[in-house]
GUGU-126456 format. One record per atom (N, C-alpha, C): chain; x, y, z; atom name; residue in three letters. Coordinates in nm, 3 decimals, decimal comma. Example, Ala and Ser with C-alpha at 12.3 -4.5 7.8 and 13.67 -1.06 7.14 Angstrom:
2
   kette        xx        yy        zz   atom   rest
       A     1,319    -0,569     0,780      N    ALA
       A     1,230    -0,450     0,780     CA    ALA
       A     1,320    -0,330     0,780      C    ALA
       A     1,285    -0,225     0,708      N    SER
       A     1,367    -0,106     0,714     CA    SER
       A     1,290     0,003     0,787      C    SER
***
This chain:
68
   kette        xx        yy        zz   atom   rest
       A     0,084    -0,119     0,000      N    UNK
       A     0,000     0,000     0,000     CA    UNK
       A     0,087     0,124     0,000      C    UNK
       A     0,017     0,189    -0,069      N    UNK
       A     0,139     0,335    -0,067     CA    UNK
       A     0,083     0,393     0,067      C    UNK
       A     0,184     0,470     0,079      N    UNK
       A     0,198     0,596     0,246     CA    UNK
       A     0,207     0,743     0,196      C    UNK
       A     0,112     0,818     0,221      N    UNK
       A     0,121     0,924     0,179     CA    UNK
       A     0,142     1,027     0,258      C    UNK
       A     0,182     1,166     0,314      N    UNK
       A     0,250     1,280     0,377     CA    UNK
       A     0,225     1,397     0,336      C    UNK
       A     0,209     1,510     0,394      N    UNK
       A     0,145     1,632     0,352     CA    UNK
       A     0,308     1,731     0,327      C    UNK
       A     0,365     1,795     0,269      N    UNK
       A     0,460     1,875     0,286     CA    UNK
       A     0,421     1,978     0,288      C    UNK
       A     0,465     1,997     0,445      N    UNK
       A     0,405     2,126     0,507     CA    UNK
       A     0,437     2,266     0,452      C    UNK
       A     0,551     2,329     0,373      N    UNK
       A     0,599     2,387     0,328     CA    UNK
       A     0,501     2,394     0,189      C    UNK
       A     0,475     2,325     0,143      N    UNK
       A     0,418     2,344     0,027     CA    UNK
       A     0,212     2,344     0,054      C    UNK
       A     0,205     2,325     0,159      N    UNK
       A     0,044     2,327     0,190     CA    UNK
       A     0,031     2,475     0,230      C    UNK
       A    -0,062     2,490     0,154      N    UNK
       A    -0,109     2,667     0,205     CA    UNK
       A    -0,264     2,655     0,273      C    UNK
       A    -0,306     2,533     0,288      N    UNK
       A    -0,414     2,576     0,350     CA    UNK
       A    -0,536     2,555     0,338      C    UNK
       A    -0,542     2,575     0,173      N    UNK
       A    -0,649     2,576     0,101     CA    UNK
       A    -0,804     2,460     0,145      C    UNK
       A    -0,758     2,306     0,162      N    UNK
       A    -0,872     2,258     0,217     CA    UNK
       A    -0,926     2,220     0,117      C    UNK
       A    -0,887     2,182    -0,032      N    UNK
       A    -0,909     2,129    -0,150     CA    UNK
       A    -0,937     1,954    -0,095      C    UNK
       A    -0,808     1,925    -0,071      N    UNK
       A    -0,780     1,803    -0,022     CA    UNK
       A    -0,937     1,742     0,096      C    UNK
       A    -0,928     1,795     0,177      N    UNK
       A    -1,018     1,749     0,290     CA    UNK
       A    -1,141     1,784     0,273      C    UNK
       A    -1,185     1,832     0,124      N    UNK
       A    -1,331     1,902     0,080     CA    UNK
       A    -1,366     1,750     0,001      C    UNK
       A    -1,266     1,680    -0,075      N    UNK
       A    -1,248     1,673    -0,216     CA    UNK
       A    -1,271     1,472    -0,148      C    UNK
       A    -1,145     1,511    -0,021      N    UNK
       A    -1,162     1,352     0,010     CA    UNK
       A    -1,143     1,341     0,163      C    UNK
       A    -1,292     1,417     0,260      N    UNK
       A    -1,239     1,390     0,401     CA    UNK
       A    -1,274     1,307     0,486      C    UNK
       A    -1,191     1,199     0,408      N    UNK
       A    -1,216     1,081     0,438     CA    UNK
       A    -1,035     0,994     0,520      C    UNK
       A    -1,001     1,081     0,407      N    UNK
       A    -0,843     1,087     0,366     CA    UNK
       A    -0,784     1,173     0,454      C    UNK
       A    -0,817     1,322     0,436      N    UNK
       A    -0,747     1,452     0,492     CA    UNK
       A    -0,857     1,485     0,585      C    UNK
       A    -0,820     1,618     0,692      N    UNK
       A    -0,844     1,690     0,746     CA    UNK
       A    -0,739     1,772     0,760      C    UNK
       A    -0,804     1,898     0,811      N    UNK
       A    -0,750     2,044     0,867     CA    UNK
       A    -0,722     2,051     0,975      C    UNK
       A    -0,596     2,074     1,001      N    UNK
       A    -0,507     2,044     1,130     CA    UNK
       A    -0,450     2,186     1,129      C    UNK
       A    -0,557     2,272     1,201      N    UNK
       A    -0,501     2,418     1,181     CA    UNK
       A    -0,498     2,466     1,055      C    UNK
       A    -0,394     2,548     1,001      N    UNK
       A    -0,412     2,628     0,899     CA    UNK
       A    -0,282     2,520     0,801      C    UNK
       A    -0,310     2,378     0,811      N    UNK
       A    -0,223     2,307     0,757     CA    UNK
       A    -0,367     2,153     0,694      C    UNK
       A    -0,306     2,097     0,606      N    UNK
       A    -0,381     1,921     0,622     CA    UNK
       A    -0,289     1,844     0,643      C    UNK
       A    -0,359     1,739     0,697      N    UNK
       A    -0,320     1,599     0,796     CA    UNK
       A    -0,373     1,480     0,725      C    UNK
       A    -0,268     1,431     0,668      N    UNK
       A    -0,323     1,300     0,618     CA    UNK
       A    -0,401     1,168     0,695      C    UNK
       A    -0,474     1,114     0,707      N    UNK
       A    -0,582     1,060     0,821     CA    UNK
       A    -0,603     0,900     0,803      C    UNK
       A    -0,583     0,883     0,635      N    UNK
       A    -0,596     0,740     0,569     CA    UNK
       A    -0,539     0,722     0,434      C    UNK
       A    -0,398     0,694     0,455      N    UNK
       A    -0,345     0,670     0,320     CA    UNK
       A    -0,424     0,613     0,172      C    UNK
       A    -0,476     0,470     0,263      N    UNK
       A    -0,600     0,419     0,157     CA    UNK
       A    -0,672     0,491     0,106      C    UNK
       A    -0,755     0,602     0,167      N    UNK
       A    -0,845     0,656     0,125     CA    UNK
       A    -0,825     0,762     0,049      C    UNK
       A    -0,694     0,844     0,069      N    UNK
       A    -0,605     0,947    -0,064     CA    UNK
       A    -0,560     0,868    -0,155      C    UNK
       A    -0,508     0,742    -0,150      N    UNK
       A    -0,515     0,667    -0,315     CA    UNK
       A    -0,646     0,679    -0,362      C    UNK
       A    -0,744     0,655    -0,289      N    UNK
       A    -0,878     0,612    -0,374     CA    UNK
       A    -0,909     0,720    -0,421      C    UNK
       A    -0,880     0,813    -0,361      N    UNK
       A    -0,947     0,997    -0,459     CA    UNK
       A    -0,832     1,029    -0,488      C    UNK
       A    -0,736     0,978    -0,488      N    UNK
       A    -0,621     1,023    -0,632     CA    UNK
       A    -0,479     1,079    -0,608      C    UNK
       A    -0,482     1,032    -0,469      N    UNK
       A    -0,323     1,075    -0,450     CA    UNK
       A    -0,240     1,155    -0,430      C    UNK
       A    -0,152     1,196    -0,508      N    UNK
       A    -0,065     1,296    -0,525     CA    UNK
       A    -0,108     1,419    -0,609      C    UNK
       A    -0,223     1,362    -0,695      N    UNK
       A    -0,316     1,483    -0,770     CA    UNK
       A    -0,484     1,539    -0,719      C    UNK
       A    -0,463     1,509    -0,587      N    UNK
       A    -0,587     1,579    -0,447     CA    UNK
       A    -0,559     1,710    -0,456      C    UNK
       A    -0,416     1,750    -0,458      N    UNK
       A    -0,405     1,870    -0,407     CA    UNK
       A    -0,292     1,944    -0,541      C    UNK
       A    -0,401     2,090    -0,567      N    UNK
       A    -0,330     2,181    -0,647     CA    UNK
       A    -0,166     2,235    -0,666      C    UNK
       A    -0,126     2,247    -0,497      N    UNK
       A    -0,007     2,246    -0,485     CA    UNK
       A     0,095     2,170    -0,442      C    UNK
       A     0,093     2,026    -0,485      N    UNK
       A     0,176     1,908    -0,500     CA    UNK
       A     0,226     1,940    -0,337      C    UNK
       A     0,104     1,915    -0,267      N    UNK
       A     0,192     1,891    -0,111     CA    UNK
       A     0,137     1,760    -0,075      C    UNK
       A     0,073     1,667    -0,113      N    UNK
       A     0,124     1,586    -0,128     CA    UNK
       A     0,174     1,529    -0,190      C    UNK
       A     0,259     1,402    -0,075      N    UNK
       A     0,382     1,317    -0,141     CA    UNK
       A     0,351     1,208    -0,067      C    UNK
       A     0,421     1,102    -0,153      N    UNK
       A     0,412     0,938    -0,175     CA    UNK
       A     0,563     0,934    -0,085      C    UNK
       A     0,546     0,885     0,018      N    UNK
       A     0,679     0,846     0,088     CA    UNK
       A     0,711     0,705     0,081      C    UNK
       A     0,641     0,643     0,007      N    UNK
       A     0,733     0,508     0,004     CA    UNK
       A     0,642     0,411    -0,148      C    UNK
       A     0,691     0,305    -0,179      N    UNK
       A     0,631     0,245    -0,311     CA    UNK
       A     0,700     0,280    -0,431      C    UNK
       A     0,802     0,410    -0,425      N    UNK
       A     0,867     0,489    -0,527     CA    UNK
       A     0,903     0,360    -0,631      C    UNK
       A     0,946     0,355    -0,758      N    UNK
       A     0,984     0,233    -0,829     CA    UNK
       A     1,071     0,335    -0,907      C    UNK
       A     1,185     0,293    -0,884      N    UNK
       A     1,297     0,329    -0,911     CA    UNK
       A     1,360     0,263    -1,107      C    UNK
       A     1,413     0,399    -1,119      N    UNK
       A     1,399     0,316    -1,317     CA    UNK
       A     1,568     0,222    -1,286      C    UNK
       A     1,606     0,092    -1,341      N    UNK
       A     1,722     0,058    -1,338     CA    UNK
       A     1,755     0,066    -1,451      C    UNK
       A     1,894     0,159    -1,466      N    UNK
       A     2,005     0,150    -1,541     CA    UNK
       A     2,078     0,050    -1,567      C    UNK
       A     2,067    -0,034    -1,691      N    UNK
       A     2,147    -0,141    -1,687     CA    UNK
       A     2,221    -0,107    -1,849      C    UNK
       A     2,272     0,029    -1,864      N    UNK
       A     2,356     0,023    -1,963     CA    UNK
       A     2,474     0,012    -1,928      C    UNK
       A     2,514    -0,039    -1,874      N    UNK
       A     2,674    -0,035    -1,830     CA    UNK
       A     2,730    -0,139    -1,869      C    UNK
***
């Protein structure tokens, strides 16, 4: 299952996220709080929120270089 994380620096606030899926997010002050990873995959992830604050902290699939 992916794990998802709010980057606080990049969240302004807005409440897109926790309108859109608050199921997933809530408003933790003038910030969002991710609440259920499962449930931000199911409304879409990393594209919930306008200003790419969220992020996928783990599942990454890494491309391998095997020209060598």
């Amino acid at each position: 299952m992916k794990e998802y994380t709010i980057n606080k620096e990049k969240c302004v606030g807005c409440g897109t996220c926790a309108a859109i899926c608050p199921e997933g997010s809530e408003m933790e002050g003038d910030k969002a709080k991710i609440i259920s990873s499962a449930k931000i995959e199911e409304c879409g992830g990393e594209e919930l929120c306008p200003y790419e604050a969220i992020e996928q902290i783990n599942g990454v699939e890494l491309e391998e270089d095997n020209d060598e």
